[in-house]
C-alpha positions, -999 to +999 in steps of 0.1 A: -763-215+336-761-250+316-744-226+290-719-210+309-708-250+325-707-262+288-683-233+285-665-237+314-661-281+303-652-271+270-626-248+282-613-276+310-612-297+281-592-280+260-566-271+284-560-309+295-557-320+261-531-289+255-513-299+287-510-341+279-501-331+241-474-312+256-461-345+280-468-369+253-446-347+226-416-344+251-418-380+265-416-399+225-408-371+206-382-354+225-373-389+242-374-366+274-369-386+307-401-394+330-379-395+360-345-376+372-330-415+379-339-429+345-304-441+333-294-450+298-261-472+288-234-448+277-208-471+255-168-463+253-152-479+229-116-481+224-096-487+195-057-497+196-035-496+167+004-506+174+027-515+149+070-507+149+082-481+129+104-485+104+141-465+108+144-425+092+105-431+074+075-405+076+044-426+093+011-422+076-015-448+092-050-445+076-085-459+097-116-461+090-140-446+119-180-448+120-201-420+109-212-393+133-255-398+142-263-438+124-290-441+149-265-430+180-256-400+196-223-393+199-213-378+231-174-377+224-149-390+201-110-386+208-078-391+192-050-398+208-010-399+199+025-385+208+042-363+185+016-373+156-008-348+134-043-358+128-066-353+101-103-370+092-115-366+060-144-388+040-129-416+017-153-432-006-184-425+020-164-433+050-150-408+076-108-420+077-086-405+102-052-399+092-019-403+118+011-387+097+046-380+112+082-374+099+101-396+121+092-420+144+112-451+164+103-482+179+069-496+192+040-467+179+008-473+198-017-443+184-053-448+201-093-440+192-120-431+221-158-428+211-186-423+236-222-427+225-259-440+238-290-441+217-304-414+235-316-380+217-304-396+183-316-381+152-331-401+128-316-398+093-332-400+057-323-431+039-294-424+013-309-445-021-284-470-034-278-483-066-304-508-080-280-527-105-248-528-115-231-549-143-225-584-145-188-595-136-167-613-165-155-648-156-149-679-177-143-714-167-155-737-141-164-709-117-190-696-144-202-733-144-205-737-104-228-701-104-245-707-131-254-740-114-261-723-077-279-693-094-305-716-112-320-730-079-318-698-066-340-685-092-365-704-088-370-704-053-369-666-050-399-641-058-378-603-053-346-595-041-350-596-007-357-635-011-331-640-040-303-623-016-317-648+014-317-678-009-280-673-024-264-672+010-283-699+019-268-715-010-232-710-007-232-719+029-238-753+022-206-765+024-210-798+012-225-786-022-196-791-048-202-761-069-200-741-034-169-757-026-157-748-059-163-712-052-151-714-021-121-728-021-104-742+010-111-707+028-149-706+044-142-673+064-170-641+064-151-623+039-151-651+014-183-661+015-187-627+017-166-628-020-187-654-035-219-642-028-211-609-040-202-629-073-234-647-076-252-616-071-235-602-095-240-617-120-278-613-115-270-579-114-278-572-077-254-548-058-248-549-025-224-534-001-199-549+025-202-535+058-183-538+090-195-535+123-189-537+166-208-551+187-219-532+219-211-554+246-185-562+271-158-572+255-119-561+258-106-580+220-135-577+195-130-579+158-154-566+134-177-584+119-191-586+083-226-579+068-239-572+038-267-547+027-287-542-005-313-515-017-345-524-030-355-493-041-375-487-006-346-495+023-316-509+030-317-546+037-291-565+056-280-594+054-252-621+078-233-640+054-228-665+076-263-676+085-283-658+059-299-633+094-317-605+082-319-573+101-291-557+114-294-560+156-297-524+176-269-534+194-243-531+162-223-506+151-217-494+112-177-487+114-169-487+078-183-500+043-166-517+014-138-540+008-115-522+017-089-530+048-099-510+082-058-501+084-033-493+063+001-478+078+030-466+055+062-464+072+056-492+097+053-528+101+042-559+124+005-535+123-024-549+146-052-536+161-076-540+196-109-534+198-123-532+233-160-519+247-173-508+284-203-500+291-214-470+316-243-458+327-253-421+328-283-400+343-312-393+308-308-357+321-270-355+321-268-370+292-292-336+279-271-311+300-237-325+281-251-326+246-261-288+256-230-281+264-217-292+234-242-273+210-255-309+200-296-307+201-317-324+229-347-312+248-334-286+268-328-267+240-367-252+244-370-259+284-368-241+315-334-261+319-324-233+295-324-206+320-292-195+342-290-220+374-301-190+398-333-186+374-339-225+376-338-223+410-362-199+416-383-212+387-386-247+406-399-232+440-424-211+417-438-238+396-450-262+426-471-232+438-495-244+414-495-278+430-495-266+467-525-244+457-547-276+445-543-292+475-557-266+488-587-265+467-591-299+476-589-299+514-615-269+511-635-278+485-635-317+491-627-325+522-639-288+541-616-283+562-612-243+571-579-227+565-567-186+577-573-174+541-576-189+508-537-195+500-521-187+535-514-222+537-494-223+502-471-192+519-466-205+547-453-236+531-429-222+511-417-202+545-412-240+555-382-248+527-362-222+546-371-234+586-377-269+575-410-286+590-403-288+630-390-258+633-410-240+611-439-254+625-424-242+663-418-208+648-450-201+636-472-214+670-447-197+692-448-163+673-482-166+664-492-171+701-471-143+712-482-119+684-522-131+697-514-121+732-500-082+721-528-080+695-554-085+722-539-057+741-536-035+714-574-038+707-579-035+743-562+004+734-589+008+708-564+013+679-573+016+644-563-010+620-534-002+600-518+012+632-521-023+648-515-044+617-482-020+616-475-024+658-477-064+651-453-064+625-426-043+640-430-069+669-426-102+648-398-085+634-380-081+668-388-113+676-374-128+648-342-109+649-341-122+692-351-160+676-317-152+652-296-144+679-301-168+701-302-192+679-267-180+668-254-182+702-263-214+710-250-225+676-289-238+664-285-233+624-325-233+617-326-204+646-307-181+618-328-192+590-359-179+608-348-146+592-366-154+563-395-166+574-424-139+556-432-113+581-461-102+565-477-137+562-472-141+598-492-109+611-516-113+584-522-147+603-522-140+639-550-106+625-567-133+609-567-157+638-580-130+663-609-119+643-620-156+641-613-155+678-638-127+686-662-141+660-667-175+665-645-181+698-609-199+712-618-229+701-631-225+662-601-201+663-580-229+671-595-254+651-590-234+619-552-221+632-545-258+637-564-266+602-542-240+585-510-256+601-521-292+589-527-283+552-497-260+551-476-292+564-490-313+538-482-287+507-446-285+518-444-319+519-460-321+488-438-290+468-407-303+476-409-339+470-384-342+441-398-368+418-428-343+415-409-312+415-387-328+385-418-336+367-436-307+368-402-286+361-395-307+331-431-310+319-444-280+324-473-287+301-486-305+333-499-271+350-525-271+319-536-303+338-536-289+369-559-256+357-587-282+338-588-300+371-594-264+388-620-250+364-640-286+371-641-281+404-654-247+399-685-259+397-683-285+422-716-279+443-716-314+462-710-324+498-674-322+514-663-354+536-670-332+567-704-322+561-714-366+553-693-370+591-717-344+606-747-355+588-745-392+594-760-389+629-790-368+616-796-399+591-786-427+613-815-407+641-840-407+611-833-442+604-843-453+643 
């Protein structure tokens, strides 16, 4: 016996850990939504180029656009002209849309949509950079003025990360002459961008310009400039401006290099608006419209896979499972007696159809009824498939008079009642008369209304949605739900009923 429990433990054991293995992959490896109203920030951003074509010339305008994936998913990306061919190629490691057309007039406004969220992004191996470049040739006074910033910076610097840190720390001290030197009379991002790229040049460090948005509210954003270096392990970034390392989550990589985000041939008087929104969309919309798009995301290998009128069946089936253990624990717990071992689960998914009142109406109505012929046809000594057969041909009548009456005095639930499972319901009131001759009205009742009560509760219970979400989309939970019932198959302990009725035999003892 202590072997076959050890078995039965073991076996309980395994199918838990199975069943949580399965949650825990979908919830941080699939990034799969706990709950149908978990929302995640779904960012537009729009991009406006307008500029005034000049008379009888072909238009070419050239922008940069991000990359596709970068640590986002991208849920759509649109161009959008009049009367313009498009074409996006890669230029030097950046994706460049093209606008190209052979006449055009006036004001030219040509437009850029992208949608993306973080959600369900893939995360990309790190492309290597180059780990040293040559040293850049200048003579004079700006050799002088780095040579004098670099020697500090050398000294105060232990790998490149630190060396990198220290030099823009160096050329944004503004009052330091040799900085000013460099510098010039123009202390914008791009060049102190310049200068520091010279310094660390000349200690023959590379590193990379790169431009990027902001994700927030904002209707005219500009770009703004970084800088990144490769240490052989990562890429480390860098803000010129304050020496900040670490490039924020909320920042976008549009484009790298020195290069201009426009250029437009055949035009003039160019500019460009950046603005961003920010929407919000349902985890498990956001799945359903990557789906659509053959983009990957969880449902991929999930029973959202399955045509709608399979998902719908699928979701009624899978909370039979749950109905059933609270079954289990009203009898097995609690011991309170039901018609049957899972006449309560049926009769609960008859309730979806009727709805509680009147499913509850239905069945004491028909089930006193179909009590009241049964009697009589046991008073005519009939066998029992003849009278099981008798009772069901009469529930069906009366179900069909229920319909049309209902019907007629324009009661929808009354039409509904056509579903309700025959065969459950004389299975019941057969049930309910044995226990009647057996242990008398009132047991019978006791257990009818007992039936009744749990049968309420695992409706309740089967289609409350955050639970019938979670077991649809986890379905790794119904391993759970089997190790709880193999536990409790060798429960052998005392239900809540039995301690009620015992309590007066101790509390007599105890006097």
């Amino acid at each position: 016996m202590g072997s076959v429990k050890f078995q039965a433990r073991v076996l309980a054991l395994a199918l838990f850990l199975l069943g949580l293995g399965s949650i825990l992959y979908q919830v941080y490896v699939q990034h799969v939504p706990l709950s149908q109203d978990e929302k995640d920030p779904v960012w537009v951003i729009d991009a406006q180029v307008g500029f005034s074509a000049r008379p009888n010339k072909p238009v070419k305008v050239r922008m940069f656009v991000p990359p596709l994936g970068s640590g986002f998913t991208t849920l759509n990306e649109s161009f959008i002209s009049n009367n313009y061919g498009v074409n996006v190629n890669e230029e030097k490691g950046n994706r460049q849309v093209t606008w190209s057309s052979r006449r055009a007039e006036g004001r030219q406004f040509l437009y850029y949509r992208l949608m993306l969220t973080h959600r369900y992004a893939e995360t990309r191996e790190v492309e290597p950079g180059p780990q040293f470049r040559q040293a850049p040739n200048i003579e004079g006074p700006d050799r002088l003025a780095a040579e004098a910033l670099l020697e500090p910076i050398r000294q105060h610097s232990a790998d490149v990360e630190t060396f990198i840190r220290e030099t823009i720390k160096r050329v944004n001290e503004l009052q330091n002459d040799n900085a000013q030197l460099l510098l010039g009379s123009d202390v914008s991002a791009r060049n102190r961008a310049r200068v520091i790229d010279l310094l660390l040049g000349l200690s023959h460090i590379p590193i990379e310009p790169v431009h990027t948005l902001r994700l927030a509210e904002s209707q005219e954003q500009e770009p703004e400039l970084w800088l990144r270096s490769y240490n052989g392990r990562q890429w480390l970034y860098f803000n010129p401006m304050n020496g900040q390392q670490g490039l924020p989550e909320d920042r976008l990589v549009w484009w790298r290099g020195w290069e201009p985000l426009m250029q437009v041939d055949g035009g003039k008087s160019a500019d460009m608006v950046f603005s961003v929104h920010r929407n919000e969309m349902s985890a498990l919309q956001l799945a359903q419209t990557l789906r659509l798009k053959d983009a990957s995301s969880f449902i991929d290998f999930s029973l959202y896979e399955l045509p709608l009128p399979a998902q719908q069946l699928y979701r009624t089936l899978i909370m039979i499972p749950i109905g059933v253990i609270l079954v289990l624990l009203m009898r097995s717990l609690v011991g309170m007696e039901t018609l049957g071992t899972f006449t309560p689960v049926l009769i609960a998914l008859a309730f979806r159809e009727t709805q509680v009142i009147y499913g509850v109406l239905l069945f004491v109505f028909i089930t006193a009824l179909g009590l009241s012929l049964r009697s009589y046809l046991e008073h005519l000594k009939l066998q029992l498939l003849p009278r099981l057969s008798v009772v069901l041909t009469f529930v069906v009548m009366v179900m069909a008079l229920m319909s049309l009456l209902g019907y007629k005095l324009g009661i929808g639930s009354g039409l509904s009642v056509g579903l309700f499972p025959m065969v459950v319901l004389t299975m019941v009131i057969e049930r309910t008369s044995i226990v009647w001759e057996e242990r008398g009205g009132s047991q019978s009742l006791k257990i009818g209304m007992g039936t009744l009560f749990v049968a309420v509760l695992s409706h309740l219970l089967m289609v409350w949605q955050p639970l019938t979400y979670f077991v649809f989309t986890f379905p790794g939970v119904l391993l759970c739900v089997a190790a709880f019932m193999v536990m409790m198959g060798h429960y052998r302990g005392y239900r809540v009923t039995e301690l009620v009725r015992f309590r007066a035999m101790v509390d007599g003892d105890k006097h």
